[in-house]
C-alpha positions as CSV (number, residue, x, y, z in Angstrom):
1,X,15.0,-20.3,2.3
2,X,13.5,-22.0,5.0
3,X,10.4,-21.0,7.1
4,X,12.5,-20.1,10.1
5,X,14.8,-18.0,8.4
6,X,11.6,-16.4,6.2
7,X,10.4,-15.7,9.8
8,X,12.9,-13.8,10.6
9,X,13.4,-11.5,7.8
10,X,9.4,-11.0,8.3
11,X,10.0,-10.3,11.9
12,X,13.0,-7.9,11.6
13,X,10.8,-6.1,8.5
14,X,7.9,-5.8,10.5
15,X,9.9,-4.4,14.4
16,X,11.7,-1.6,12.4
17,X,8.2,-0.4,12.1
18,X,8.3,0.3,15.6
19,X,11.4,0.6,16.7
20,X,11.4,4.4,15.7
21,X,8.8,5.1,18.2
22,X,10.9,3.9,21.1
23,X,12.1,7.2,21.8
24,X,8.5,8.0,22.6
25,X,7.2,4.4,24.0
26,X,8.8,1.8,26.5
27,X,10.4,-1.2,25.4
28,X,8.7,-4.2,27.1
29,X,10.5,-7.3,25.3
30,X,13.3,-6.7,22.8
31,X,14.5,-10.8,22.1
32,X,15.0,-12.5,18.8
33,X,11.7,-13.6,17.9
34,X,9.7,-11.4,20.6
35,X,9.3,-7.4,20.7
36,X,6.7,-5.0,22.5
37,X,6.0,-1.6,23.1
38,X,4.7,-0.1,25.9
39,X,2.7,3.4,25.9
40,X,3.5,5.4,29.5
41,X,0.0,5.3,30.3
42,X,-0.9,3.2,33.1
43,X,-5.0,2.5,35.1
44,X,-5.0,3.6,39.0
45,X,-4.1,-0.5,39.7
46,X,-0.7,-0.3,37.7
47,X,-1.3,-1.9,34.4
48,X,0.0,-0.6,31.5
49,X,-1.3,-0.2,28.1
50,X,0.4,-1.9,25.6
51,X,1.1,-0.5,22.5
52,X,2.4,-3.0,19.8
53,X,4.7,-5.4,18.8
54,X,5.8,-8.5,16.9
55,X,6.3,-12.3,17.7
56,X,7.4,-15.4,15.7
57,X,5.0,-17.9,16.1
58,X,4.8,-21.5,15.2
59,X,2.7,-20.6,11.3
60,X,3.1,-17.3,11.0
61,X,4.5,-13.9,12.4
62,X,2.2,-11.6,14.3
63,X,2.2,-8.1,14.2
64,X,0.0,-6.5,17.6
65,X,-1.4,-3.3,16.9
66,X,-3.0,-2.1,20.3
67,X,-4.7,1.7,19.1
68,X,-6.8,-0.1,15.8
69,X,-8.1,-1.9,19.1
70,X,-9.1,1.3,21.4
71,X,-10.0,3.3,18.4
72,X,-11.5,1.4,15.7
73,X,-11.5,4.4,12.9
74,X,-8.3,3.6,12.3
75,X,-9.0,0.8,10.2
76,X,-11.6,2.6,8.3
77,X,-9.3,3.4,5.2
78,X,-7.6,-0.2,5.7
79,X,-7.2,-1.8,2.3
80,X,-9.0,-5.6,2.2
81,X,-6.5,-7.3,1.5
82,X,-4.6,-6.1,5.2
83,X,-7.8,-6.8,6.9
84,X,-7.8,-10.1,5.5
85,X,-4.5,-10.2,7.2
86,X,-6.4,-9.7,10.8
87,X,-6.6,-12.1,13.5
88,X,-8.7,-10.4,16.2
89,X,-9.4,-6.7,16.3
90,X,-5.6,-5.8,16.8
91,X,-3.1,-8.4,15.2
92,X,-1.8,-9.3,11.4
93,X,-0.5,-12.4,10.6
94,X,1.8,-12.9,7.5
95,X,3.8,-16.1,6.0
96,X,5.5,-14.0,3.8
97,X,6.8,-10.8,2.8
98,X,4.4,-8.8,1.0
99,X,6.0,-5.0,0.3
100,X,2.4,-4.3,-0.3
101,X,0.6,-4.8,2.9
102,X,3.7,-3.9,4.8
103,X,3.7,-0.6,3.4
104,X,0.3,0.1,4.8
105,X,0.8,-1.5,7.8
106,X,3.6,1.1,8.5
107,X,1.6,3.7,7.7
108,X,-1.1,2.8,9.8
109,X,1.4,2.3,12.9
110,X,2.6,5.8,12.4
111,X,-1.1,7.3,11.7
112,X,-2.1,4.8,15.3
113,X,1.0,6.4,16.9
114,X,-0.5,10.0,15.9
115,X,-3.6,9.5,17.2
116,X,-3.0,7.8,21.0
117,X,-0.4,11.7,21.5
């Protein structure tokens, strides 16, 4: 298999981790290789927070995580091995498929979803 094709099974794995939420969030991007979430809250000049979402990048596919930002607590019962995963305060980077890690990160969506309602 090759990396680009590995990419996107990674990709696809990681956005249905999301894509339940979209009843709840906005979709910002929704393209092949690039998908974001927005919340519905928005600062007095118009911006608006962003929630999550996944890219294909040239080594590696990211996975943006905006609450573990705002609130770090969430991260507090975060396993090492994810947080070795961490680029930043909000995004995971993987090269592989690891059923593991991808298991907690879906928790951990769903438990960052809980706590920005």
């Amino acid at each position: 298999m090759s990396k680009e094709e590995r990419f996107k099974d990674i990709f696809s794995e990681l956005k249905s981790y999301m894509t339940p939420l979209e009843p709840q969030l906005v979709v910002k991007t929704n393209e092949p290789d690039n998908y974001y979430l927005n919340t519905h809250e928005a600062r007095a000049d118009g911006y608006v927070y962003a929630f999550g979402g996944v890219q294909i990048k040239k080594n590696y596919v990211s996975y943006h995580l905006m609450p573990v930002y705002a609130q770090p607590d969430l991260l507090k019962d975060v396993s090492d091995n994810l947080k070795k995963r961490m680029q930043g305060k909000s995004c995971f980077n993987f090269t592989k498929i690891d059923e593991a890690l991808f298991a907690e990160l879906n928790q951990l969506t769903k438990k960052s979803f809980a706590a920005t309602q």
